[in-house]
N, C-alpha and C positions, 0 to 999 in steps of 0.2 A: 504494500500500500504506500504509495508518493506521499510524505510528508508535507505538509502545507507551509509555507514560510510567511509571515509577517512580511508586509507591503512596506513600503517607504514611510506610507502615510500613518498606516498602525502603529510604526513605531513612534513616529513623531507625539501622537497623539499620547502613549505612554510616558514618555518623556515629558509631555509638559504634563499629566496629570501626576507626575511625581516630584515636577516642579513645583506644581501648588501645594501638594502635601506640605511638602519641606518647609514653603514660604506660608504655611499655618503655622506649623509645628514649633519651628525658631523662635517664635516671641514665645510661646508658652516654657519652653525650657530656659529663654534666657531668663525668663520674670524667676523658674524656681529656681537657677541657678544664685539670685541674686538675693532672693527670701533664703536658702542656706548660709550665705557668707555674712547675710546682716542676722542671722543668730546665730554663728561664731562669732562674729562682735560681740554681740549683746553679753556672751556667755564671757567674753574677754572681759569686758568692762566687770561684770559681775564679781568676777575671780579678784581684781584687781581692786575695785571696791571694800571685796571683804577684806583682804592685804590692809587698806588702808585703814579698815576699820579696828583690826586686828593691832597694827601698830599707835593709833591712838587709846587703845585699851592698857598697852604695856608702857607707852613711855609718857602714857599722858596728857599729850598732844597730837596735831596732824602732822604728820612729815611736810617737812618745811619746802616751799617750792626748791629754792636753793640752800643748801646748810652753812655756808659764806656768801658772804657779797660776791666774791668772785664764780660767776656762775660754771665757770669749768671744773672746780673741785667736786661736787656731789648734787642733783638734786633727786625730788621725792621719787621717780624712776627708778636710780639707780639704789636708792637708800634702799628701797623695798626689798630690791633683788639682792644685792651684795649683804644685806642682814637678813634671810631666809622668808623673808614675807612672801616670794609667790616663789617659786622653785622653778618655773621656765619664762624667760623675757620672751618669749616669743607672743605673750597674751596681751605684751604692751603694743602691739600691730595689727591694725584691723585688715582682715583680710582684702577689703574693698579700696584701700589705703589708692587712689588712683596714679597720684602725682608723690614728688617728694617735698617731704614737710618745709623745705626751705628752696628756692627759686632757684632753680638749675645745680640742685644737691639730690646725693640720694640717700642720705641717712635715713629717710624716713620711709625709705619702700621697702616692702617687707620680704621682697625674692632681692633685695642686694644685698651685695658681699663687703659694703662696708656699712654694718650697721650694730649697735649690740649685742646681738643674735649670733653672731659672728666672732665678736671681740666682748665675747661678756663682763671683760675687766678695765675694758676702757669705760672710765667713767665719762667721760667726754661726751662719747656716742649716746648713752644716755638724755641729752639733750634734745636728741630727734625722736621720740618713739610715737605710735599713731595716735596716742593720746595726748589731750593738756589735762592741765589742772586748774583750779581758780586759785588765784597768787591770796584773794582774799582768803581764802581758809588755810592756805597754805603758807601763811607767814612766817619770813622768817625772824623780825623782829617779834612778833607776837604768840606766844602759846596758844592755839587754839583749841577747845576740849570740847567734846562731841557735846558736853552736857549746856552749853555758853553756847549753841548756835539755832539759831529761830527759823524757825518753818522749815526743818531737816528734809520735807519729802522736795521742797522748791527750793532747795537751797546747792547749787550746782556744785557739786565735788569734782569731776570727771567727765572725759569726752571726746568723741570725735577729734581730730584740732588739726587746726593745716595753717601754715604761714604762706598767705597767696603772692607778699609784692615786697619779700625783702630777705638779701642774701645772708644778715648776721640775725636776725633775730630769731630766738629757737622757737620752735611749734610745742614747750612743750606746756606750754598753758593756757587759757584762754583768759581773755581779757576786753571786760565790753569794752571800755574807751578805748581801742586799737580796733574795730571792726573799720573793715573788713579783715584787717592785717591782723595774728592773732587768733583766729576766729576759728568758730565751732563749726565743722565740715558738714557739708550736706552729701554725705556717701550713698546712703540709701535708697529704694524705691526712687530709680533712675536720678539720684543726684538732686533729692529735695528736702533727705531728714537726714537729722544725725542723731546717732544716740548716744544719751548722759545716761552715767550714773550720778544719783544724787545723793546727799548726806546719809540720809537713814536707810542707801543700801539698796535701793529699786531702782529698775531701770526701766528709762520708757524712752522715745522714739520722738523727734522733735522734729514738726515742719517746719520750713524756711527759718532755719536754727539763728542766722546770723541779722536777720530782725526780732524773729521771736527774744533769741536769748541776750541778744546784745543793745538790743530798741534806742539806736541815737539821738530819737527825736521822744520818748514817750515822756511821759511822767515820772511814772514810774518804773523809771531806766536801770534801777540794780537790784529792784525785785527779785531777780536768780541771783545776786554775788551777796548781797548784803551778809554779814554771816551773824555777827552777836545781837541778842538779845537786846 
């Protein structure tokens, strides 16, 4: 019995209906490829949270943004890590991490090979990790104790953080009077939320993070940073 072969046009017609498939199928994988990596964030922030809550139970205090004025000796990053607070820096890197934390740097991308992860003992490197902190809670003139700080679920501990428009200043904290510079990333659900962890420890998902949490113009412009009582 003669085999029948597929015409020019049969095939053609297969080919684009596996065409369309495809160009269905790709947005739905990119959307849950992108829902998995922002809850390995979420779970980073969390781990990293409880670190910090953890070290203000023992010594007191919140580990201080930087532990001298000179911000190349230690700051709250590396403190965590080189005193046993989280056991892998890799949790200080949000997977979604797009760019590097500093204009034409790559300290703060989390597949490069100069970064903490890497050189776990340079404290230096420490300076770029995918997270900031709020310099307000994390004083280094000022002791700050979990039990002195007001409205702990709105009170920003932690987050996202990207320095968008400058080669010295480290990403690793965020700071509303430097928006946009400074400022809390929008990594998430296509580059619209970032997620904070906040004082008392929960994490939640913040739209357009660098008005919400930074608001230049509102009123009530340090609503998220304020920390005492």
């Amino acid at each position: 019995m003669k085999r029948r072969q597929f015409t020019l046009i049969e095939m053609l017609v297969v080919i684009a209906i596996m065409a369309i498939l495809a160009a269905m199928l790709l947005p739905a994988l990119s959307k849950a490829r992108e829902a998995a990596q922002s809850t390995a964030c979420v779970n980073n922030i969390k781990q990293v949270g409880m670190a910090i809550q953890m070290y203000e139970m023992e010594m007191k205090r919140f580990p201080a943004l930087t532990q001298t004025d000179n911000c190349y000796v230690t700051n709250w990053a590396s403190d965590l890590y080189l005193n046993g607070y989280i056991s892998t820096n890799q949790i200080l890197f949000c997977p979604m991490a797009r760019v590097r934390a500093v204009a034409n740097q790559a300290w703060c991308d989390p597949g490069s090979t100069n970064n903490c992860v890497v050189y776990p003992k340079s404290v230096w490197l420490y300076l770029y990790p995918g997270y900031g902190a709020s310099p307000n809670l994390m004083d280094l003139k000022k002791a700050i104790k979990m039990a002195s700080v007001r409205r702990t679920s709105e009170t920003l501990m932690i987050g996202d953080s990207e320095n968008r428009d400058s080669n010295y200043v480290p990403a690793y904290w965020i700071v509303r009077q430097r928006a946009p510079s400074a400022a809390p990333s929008p990594r998430h659900r296509t580059f619209s939320q970032a997620n904070i962890c906040w004082v008392d420890g929960h994490v939640s998902s913040v739209l357009n993070p660098v008005m919400e949490l930074q608001k230049p113009n509102a009123s009530d412009a340090n609503k998220y940073f304020d920390v005492l009582k």
